[in-house]
C-alpha positions as CSV (number, residue, x, y, z in Angstrom):
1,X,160.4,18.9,129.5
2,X,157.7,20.1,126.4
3,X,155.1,22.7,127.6
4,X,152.1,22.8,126.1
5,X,150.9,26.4,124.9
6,X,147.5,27.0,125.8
7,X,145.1,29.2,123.6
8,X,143.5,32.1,125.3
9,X,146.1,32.7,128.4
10,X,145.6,36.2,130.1
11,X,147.6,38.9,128.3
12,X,146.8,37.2,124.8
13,X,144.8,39.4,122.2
14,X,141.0,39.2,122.3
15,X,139.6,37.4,119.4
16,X,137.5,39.7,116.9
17,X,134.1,40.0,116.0
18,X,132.9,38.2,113.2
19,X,130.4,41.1,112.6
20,X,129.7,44.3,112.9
21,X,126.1,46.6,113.6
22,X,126.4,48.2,110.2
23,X,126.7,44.7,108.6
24,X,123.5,43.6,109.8
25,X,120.9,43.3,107.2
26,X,118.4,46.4,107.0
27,X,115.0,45.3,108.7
28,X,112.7,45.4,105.8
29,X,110.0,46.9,107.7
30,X,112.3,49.8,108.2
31,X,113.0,50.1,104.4
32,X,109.4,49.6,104.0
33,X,108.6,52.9,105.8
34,X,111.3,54.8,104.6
35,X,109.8,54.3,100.7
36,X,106.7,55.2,101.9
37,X,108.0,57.9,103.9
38,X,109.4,59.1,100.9
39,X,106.0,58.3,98.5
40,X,104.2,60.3,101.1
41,X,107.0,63.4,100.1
42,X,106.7,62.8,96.7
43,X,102.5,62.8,96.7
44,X,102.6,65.9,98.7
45,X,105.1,68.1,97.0
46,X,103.0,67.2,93.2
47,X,99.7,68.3,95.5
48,X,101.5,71.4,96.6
49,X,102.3,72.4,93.0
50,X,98.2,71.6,92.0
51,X,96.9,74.1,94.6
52,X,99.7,76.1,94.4
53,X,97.3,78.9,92.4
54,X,95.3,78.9,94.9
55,X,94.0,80.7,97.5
56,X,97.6,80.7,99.9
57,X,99.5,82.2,96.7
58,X,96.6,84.7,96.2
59,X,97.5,86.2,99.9
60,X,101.2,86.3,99.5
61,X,100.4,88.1,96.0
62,X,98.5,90.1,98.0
63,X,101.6,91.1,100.3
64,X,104.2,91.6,97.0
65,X,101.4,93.9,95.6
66,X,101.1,96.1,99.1
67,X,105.2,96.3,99.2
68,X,105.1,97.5,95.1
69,X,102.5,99.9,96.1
70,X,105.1,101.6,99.3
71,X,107.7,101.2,96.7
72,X,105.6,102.9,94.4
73,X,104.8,105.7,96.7
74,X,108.2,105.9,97.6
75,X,109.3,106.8,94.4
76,X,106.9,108.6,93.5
77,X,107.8,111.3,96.6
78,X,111.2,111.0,95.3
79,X,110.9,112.7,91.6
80,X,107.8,114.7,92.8
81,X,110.6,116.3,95.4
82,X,113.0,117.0,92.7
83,X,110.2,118.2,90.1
84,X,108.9,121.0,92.9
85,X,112.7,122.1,94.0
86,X,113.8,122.5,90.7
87,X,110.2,124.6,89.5
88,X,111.3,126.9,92.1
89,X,115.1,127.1,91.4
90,X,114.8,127.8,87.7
91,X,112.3,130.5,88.2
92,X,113.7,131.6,91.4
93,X,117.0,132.5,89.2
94,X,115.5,133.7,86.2
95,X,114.8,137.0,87.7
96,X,118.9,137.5,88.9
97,X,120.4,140.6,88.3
98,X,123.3,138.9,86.6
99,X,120.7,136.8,84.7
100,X,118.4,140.1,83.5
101,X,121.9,142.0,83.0
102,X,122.9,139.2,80.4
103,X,119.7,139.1,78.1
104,X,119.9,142.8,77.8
105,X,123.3,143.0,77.1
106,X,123.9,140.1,75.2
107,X,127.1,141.2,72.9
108,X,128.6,142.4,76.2
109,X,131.8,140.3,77.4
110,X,131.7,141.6,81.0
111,X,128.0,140.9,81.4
112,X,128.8,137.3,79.5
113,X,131.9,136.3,81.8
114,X,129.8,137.8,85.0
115,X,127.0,135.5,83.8
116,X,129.1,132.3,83.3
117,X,130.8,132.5,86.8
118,X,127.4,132.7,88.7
119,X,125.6,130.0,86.5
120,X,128.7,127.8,87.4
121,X,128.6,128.8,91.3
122,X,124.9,128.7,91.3
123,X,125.2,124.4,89.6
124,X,127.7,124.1,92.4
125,X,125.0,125.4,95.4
126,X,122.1,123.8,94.2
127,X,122.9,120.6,93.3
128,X,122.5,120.7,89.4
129,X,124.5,119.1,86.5
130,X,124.6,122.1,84.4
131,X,122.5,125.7,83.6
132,X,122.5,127.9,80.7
133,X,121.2,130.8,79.5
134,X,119.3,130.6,75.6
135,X,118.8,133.9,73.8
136,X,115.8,134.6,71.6
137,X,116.9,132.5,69.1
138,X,117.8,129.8,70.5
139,X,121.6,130.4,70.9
140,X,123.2,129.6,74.0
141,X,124.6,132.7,75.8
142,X,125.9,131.9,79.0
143,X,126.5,128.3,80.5
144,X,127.4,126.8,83.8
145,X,130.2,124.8,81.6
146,X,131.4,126.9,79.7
147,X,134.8,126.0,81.0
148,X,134.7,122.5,80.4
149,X,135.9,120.5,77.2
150,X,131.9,120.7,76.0
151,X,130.5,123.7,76.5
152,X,127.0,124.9,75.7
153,X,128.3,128.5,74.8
154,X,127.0,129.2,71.1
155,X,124.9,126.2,70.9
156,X,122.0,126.5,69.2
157,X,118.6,124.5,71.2
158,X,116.1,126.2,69.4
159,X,114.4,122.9,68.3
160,X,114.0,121.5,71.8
161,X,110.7,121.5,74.0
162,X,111.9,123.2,76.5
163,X,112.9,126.3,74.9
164,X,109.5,126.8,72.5
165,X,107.4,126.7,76.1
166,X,109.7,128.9,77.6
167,X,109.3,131.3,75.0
168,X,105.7,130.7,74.7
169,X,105.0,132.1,78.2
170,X,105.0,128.3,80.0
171,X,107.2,126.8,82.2
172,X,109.4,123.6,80.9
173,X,110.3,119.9,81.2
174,X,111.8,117.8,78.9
175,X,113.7,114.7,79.3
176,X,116.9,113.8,76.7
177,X,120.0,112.6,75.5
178,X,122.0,115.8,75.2
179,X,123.0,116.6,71.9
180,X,126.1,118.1,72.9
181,X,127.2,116.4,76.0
182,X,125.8,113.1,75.2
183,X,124.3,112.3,78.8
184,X,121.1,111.8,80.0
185,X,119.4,114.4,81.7
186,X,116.0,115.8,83.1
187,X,115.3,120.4,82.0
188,X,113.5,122.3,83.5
189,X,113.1,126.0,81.6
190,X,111.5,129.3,82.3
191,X,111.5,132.3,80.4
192,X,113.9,135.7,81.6
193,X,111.2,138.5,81.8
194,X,111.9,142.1,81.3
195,X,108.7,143.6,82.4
196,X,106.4,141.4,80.0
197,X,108.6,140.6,77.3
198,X,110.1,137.2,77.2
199,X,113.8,138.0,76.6
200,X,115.3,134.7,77.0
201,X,115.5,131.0,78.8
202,X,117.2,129.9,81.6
203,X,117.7,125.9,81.7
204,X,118.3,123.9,84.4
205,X,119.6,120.2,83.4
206,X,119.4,117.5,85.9
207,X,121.5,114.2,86.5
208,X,118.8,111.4,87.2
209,X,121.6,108.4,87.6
210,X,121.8,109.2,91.3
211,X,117.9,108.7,91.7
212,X,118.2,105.6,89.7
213,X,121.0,104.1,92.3
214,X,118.5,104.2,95.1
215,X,116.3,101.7,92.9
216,X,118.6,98.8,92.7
217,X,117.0,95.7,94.4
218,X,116.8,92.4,93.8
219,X,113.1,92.1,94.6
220,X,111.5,94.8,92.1
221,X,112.2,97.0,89.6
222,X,111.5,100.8,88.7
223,X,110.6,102.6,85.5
224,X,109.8,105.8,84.0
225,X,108.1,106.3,81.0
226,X,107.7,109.6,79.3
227,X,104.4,110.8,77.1
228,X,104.7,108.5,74.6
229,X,105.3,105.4,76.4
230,X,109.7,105.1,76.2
231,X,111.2,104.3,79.3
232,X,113.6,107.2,80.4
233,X,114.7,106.1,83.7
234,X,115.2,102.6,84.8
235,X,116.4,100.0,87.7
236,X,117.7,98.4,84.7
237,X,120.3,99.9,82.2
238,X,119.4,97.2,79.6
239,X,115.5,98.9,79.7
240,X,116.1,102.3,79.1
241,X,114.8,103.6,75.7
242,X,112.5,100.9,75.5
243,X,109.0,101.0,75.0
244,X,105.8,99.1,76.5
245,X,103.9,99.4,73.7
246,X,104.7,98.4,69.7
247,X,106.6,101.0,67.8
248,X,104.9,103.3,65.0
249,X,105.7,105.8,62.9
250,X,104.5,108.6,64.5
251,X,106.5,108.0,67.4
252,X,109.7,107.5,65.0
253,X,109.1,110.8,63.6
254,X,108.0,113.0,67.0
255,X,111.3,111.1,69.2
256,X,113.3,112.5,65.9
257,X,111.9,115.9,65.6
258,X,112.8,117.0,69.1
259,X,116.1,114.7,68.9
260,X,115.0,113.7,72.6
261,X,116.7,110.3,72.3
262,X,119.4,111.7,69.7
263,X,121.2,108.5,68.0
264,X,119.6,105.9,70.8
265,X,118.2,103.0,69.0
266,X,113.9,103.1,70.6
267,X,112.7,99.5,71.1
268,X,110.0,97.9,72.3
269,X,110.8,96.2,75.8
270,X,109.8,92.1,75.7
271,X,107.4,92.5,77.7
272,X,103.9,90.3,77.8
273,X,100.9,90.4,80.0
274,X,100.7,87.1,81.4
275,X,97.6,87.4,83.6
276,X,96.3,89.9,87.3
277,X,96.4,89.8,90.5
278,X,92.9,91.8,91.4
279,X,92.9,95.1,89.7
280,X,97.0,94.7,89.0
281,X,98.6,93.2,85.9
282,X,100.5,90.0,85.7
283,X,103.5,90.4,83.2
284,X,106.7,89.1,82.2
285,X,109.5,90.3,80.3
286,X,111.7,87.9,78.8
287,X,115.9,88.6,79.7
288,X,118.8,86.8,78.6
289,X,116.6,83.4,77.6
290,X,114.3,83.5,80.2
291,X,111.8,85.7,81.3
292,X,110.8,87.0,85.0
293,X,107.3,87.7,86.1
294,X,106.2,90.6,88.2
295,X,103.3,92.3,89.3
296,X,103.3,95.3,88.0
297,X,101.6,98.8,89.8
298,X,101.5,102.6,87.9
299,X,101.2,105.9,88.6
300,X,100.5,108.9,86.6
301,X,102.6,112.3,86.9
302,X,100.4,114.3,85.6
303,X,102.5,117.8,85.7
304,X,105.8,116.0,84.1
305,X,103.6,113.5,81.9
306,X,105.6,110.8,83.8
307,X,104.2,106.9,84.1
308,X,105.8,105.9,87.5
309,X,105.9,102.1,87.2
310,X,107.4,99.8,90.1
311,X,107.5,96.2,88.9
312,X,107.7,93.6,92.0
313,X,109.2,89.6,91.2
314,X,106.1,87.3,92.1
315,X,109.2,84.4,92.2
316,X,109.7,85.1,96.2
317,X,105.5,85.3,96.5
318,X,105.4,81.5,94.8
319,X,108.6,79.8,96.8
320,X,107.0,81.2,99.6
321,X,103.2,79.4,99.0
322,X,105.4,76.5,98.4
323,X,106.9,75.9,101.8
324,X,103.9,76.8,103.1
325,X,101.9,73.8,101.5
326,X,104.3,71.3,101.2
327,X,105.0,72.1,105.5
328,X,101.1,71.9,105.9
329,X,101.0,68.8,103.9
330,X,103.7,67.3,105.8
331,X,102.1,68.4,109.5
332,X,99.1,66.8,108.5
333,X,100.3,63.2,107.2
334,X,102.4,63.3,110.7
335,X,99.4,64.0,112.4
336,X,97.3,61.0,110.8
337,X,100.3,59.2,111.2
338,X,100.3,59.2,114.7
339,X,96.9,59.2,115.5
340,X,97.1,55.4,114.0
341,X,97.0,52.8,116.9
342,X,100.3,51.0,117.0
343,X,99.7,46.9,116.1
């Protein structure tokens, strides 16, 4: 006998939807609000950008400017440190037996060889990256390196700064490229007396890199500028032997009379002022295509003839006026928002 099959018996599979919730059409009103959610977005992010000069980026400016001026003081306390050790130190060991024996018996290879051992044992205890002893005219008699494959022995520095004060009865600072060695460094010179007679110079040479090292940041920069305006020390390698002002002649001629800089090529940093911040200029210096903008706080070291300059990026100052704003502007359209009675 035929059965009939009926449709829909227990145990059969359950018939699927003909639709699902993400297939339903969008409500309109809904894509309504969301464009004018996102209008409202737009309108406040262009009004954040308008006032963004204004008075909010004026007191973040004012925070970036107090944090230049600690960094500023900071540094400052650094090479003032350095400047008053090493005044001491070089005069301190001026007056050493070894050091007076040496100057009075110049042509003498015991006194010579009993010089160079305690310049190179004095470099080691205090830190420095080389000293020498300069006879009267200018010749190198004794040196802390005189070991090493360049050696200041029988050099000749008559030309520099630092020897012509020592001589003259003042005590020395120069900055340079050394001639001889070819690195950077910061001297410090005194004369050798022998009762009141000026005999020789005793040099101290400094390494500055390791200062430099503790002015890497990606929030500011540091600089050092000597008397006429060339950046000797720098955050930045690309900046040293730069200057902040145009080049002239003069300063051609004086950087190659005392061979300060030696071969180094001097040019003028790009550098523009682009507006202040209360008493404190505005400036950017173009770098690789584009430029950054800082504010930018000095001071004066008036014993060394030092400008200490600590130059602080405004960018973090104007992202953060930004957020500020555009979450202000968005608070306050919420607000109206949903103070409107609901229809």
């Amino acid at each position: 006998m035929a059965h009939d099959h009926d449709q829909g018996r227990d145990g059969d599979a359950p018939s699927l939807p003909l639709s699902f919730p993400f297939m339903e059409p969008y409500p309109a009103s809904r894509i309504k609000s969301h464009f004018a959610f996102l209008a409202m977005v737009a309108g406040i992010v262009v009004l954040t950008v308008g006032l963004a000069d204004g008075p909010i980026l004026s007191l973040t400016l004012d925070q970036t400017a107090s944090r230049a001026r600690s960094t500023l003081g900071l540094a400052e306390a650094i090479l003032s440190g350095m400047l008053e050790k090493f005044v001491g130190l070089t005069q301190l060991v001026s007056s050493e037996p070894e050091i007076v024996d040496l100057v009075l018996n110049p042509d003498n290879p015991n006194a010579v060889r009993t010089a160079n051992w305690f310049l190179k044992g004095r470099m080691v205890l205090l830190g420095a990256a080389d000293i020498y002893v300069i006879g009267p005219d200018g010749t190198t008699l004794a040196a802390s390196n005189f070991e090493g494959p360049v050696s200041f022995v029988g050099e000749n520095f008559s030309y520099r700064p630092y020897f012509q004060d020592a001589m003259a009865g003042f005590f020395g600072r120069f900055f340079a490229l050394g001639t001889t060695s070819g690195k950077r460094g910061y001297y410090f010179s005194a004369a050798i007396r022998v009762g009141s007679v000026a005999r020789g110079v005793i040099v101290f040479k400094i390494d500055l890199d390791s200062i430099e090292e503790t002015w890497r940041s990606e929030e500011y920069e540091v600089i050092v500028t000597d008397p006429d305006g060339i950046v000797f020390m720098a955050s930045r390698d690309e900046w040293l032997y730069t200057t902040l002002e145009p080049l002239t002649p003069q300063l051609i001629e004086r950087t190659a009379q005392t061979r300060r800089y030696d071969d180094a090529i001097i040019a003028q940093l790009p550098l523009r002022r682009v507006g202040a911040h209360g008493d404190l200029d505005v400036i950017e210096i173009a770098s690789a295509g584009s430029g950054r903008e800082y504010i930018s706080v000095s001071e004066e070291m008036p014993l060394a003839g030092w400008t200490v300059s600590v130059l602080m990026d405004t960018a973090p100052a104007r992202s953060q006026t930004l957020v500020i704003l555009t979450a202000a502007g968005l608070f306050r359209e919420y607000s109206t928002h949903s103070s409107r009675p609901r229809i």
